[in-house]
C-alpha positions in Angstrom: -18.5 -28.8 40.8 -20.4 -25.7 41.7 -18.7 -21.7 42.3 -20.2 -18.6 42.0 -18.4 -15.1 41.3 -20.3 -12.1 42.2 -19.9 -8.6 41.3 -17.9 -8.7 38.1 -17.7 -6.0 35.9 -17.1 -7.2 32.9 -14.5 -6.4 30.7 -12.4 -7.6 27.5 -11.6 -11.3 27.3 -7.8 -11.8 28.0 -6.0 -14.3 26.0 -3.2 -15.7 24.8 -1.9 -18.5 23.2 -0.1 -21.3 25.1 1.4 -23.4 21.6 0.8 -22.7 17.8 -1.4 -25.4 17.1 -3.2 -25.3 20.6 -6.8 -23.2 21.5 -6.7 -20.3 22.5 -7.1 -19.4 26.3 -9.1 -17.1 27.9 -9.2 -15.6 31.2 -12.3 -13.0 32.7 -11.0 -10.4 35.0 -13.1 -10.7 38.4 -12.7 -9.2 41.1 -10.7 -12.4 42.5 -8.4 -14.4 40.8 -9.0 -14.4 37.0 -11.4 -16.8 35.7 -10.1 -19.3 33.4 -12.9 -19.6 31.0 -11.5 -23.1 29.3 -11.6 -24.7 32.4 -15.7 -24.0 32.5 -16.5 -25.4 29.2 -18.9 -28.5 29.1 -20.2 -26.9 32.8 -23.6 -25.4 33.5 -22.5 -21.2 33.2 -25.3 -19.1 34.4 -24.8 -14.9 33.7 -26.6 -12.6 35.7 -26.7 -9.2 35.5 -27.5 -7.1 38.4 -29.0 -3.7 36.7 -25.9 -1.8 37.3 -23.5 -0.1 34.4 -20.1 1.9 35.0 -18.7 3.3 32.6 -15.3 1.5 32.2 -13.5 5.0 31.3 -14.7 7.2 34.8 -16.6 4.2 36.6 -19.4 6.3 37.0 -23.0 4.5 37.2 -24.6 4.9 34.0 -28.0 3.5 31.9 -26.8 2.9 28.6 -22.9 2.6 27.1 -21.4 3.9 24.5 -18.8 2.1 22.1 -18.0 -0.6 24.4 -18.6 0.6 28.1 -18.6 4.2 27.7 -20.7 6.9 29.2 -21.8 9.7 26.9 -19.5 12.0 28.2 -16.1 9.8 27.8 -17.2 8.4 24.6 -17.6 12.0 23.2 -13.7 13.0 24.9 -11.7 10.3 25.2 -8.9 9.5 23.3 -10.3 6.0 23.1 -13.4 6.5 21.1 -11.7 9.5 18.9 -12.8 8.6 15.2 -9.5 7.5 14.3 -10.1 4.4 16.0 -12.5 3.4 13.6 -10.7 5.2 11.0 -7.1 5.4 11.2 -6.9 7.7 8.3 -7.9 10.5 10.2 -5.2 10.2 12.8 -3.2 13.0 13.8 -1.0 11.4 15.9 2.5 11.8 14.3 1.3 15.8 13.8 1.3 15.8 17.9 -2.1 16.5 17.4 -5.8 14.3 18.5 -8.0 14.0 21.6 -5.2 13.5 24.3 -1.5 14.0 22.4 -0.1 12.4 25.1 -2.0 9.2 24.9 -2.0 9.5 20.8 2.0 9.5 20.8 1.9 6.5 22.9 -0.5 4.9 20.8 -1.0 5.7 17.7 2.4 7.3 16.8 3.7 4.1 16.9 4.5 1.3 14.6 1.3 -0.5 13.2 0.4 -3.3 10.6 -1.5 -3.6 7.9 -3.0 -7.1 7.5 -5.3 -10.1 5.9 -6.7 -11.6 7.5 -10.3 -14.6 7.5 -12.9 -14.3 10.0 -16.5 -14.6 8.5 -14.6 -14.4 4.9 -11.1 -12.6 3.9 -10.8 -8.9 5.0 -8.0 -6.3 5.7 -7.2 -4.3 8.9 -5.2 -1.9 11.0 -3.9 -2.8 14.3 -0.4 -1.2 16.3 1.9 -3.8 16.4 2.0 -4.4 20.1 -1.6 -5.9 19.5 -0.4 -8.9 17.2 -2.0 -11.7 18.1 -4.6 -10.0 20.3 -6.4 -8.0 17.9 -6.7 -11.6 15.3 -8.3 -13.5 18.2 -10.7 -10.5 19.4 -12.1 -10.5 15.7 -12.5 -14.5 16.0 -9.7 -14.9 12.9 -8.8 -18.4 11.5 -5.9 -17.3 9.5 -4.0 -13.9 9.5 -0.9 -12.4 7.4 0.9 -9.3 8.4 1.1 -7.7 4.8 2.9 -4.2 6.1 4.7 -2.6 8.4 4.1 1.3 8.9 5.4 3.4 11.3 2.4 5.1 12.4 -1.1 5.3 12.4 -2.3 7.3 9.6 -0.3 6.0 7.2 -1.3 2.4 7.7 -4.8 4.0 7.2 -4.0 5.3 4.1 -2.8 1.9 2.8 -5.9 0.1 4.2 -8.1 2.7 2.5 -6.7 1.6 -0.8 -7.2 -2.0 -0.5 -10.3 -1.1 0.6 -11.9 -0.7 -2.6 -10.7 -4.4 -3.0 -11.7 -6.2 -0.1 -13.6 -5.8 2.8 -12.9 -4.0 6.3 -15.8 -5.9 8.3 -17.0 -9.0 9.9 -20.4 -10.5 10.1 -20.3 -12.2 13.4 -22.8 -15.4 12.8 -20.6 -16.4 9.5 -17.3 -15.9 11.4 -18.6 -17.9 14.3 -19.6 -20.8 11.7 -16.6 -20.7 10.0 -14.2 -23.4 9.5 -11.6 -22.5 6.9 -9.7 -25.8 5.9 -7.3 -23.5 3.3 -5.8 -20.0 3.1 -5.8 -18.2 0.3 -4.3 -15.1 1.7 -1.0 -15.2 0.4 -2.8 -15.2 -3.2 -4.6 -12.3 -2.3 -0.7 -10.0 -1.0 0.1 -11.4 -4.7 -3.3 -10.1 -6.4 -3.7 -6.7 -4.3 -0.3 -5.3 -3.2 0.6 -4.4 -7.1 -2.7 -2.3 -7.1 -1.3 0.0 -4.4 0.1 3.5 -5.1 4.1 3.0 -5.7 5.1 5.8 -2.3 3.1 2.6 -0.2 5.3 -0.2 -1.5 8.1 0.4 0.4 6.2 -0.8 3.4 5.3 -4.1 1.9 6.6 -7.3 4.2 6.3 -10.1 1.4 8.1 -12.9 3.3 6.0 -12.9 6.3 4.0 -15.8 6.7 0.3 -16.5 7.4 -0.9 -17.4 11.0 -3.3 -20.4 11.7 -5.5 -19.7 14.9 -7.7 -22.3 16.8 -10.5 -21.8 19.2 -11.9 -23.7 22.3 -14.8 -25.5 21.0 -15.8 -28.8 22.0 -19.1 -29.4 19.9 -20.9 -28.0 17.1 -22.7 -24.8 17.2 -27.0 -25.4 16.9 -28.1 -24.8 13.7 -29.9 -21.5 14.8 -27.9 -19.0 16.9 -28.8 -16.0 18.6 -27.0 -13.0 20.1 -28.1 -12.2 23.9 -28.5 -8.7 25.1 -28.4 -8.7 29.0 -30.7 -5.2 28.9 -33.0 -7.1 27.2 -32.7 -10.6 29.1 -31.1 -10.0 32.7 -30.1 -13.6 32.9 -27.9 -16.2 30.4 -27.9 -19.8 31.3 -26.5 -23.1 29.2 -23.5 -25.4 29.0 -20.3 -23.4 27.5 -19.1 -25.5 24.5 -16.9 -22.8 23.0 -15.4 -19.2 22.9 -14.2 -17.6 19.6 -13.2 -13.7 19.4 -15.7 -12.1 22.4 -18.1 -14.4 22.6 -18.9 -16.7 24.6 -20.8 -20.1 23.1 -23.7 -22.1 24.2 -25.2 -25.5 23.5 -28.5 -23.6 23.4 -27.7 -21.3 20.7 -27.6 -19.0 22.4 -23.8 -16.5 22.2 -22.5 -13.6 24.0 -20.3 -10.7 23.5 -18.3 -10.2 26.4 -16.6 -7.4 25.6 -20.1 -5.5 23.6 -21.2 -5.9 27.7 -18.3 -4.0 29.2 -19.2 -1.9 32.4 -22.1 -4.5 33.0 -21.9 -5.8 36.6 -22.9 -9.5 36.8 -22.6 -12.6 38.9 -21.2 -16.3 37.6 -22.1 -19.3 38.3 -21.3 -22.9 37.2 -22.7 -25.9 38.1 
């Protein structure tokens, strides 16, 4: 079997999930059909880029990106890379304020969840509720529990600041691609943490939601060593794909790539 895409600009991995206890599949945008990426694993996948960028906001050629596929410009205006991405707590959405209001009350004005969840270890999060699963699988989560229910963005902030000082808000990417959770212990943790939060927050609390198993396309064991490839610094990626978990893509070679840290990158695929 041998097929070669060329020109794709890479963006986000789409995916979704076909049954509860079934992987996870994931489809590339090209500039054809979608790519099913499941359907390549086991096969010879060779990555090349081609030495172009656009930035994925204005599709202007660029050198460098900027959170994801941005050019300098878009990164420091658009509503996209505003701070309150990172930190919902400084959203101004429901004051009809922010970067672009219109885009904030259609984003961020809007009903989000607080959750646990266990990538590399436990952690908590913010994410609107339209993006449930979506936003678990992008961060490579085994297990995920919706913990509350806000009505906009800010305010989910505020609760996640507060259990902040109790758990972590990141992922280190080599332990969450390792990872294989047999138990979940995040229903121990609502019990433990939830008390600890200021009383006006406790009305958002869901307690009888329950916790979310996820399972990702692997079909053998990551090499003991592993190392993250940078297509600026190495234009091409070659190796057999054994797996995909979050955004990257797995390799018997050890070596792994973040599809979605390349966005704007034109490249060509090819499998053998």
């Amino acid at each position: 079997m041998s097929k070669q895409w060329s020109s794709i600009i890479l963006s986000k991995l789409k995916c979704h999930i076909d049954a509860a206890d079934k992987p996870v599949s994931y489809t590339l945008n090209s500039n054809e059909a979608p790519i099913q990426l499941n359907s390549l694993l086991g096969l010879d996948l060779r990555i090349c880029f081609s030495k172009n960028i656009y930035c994925v906001k204005c599709a202007r050629k660029i050198s460098k990106t900027f959170s994801d596929g941005y050019c300098y410009p878009c990164f420091k205006n658009s509503p996209e890379t505003a701070p309150c991405i990172i930190r919902p707590e400084v959203c101004q959405a429901h004051l009809g304020l922010g970067r672009d209001p219109e885009w904030e009350e259609t984003h961020h004005n809007q009903p989000h969840i607080v959750y646990f969840s266990f990538t590399s270890h436990e952690k908590v999060g913010v994410t609107r509720s339209t993006q449930v699963p979506t936003r678990w699988i992008d961060q490579g989560a085994s297990f995920a529990l919706i913990i509350a229910k806000i009505p906009y963005r800010h305010l989910a902030g505020r609760m996640e600041i507060e259990l902040k000082k109790y758990m972590s808000d990141r992922t280190q990417w080599q332990g969450m691609l390792r990872a294989k959770p047999t138990s979940c212990l995040l229903n121990e943790k609502y019990k433990e943490l939830t008390p600890l939060l200021p009383p006006d927050l406790h009305s958002y609390l869901t307690p009888n939601e329950s916790v979310l198993s996820l399972h990702y396309p692997l079909i053998k064991p990551l090499p003991e060593k592993i190392k993250s490839v940078n297509l600026s610094k190495l234009d091409t990626l070659s190796g057999i794909l054994i797996g995909i978990k979050g955004q990257y893509l797995l390799f018997d070679n050890g070596q792994v790539f973040n599809v979605r840290k390349h966005s704007g990158y034109d490249v060509s695929l090819q499998i053998n």
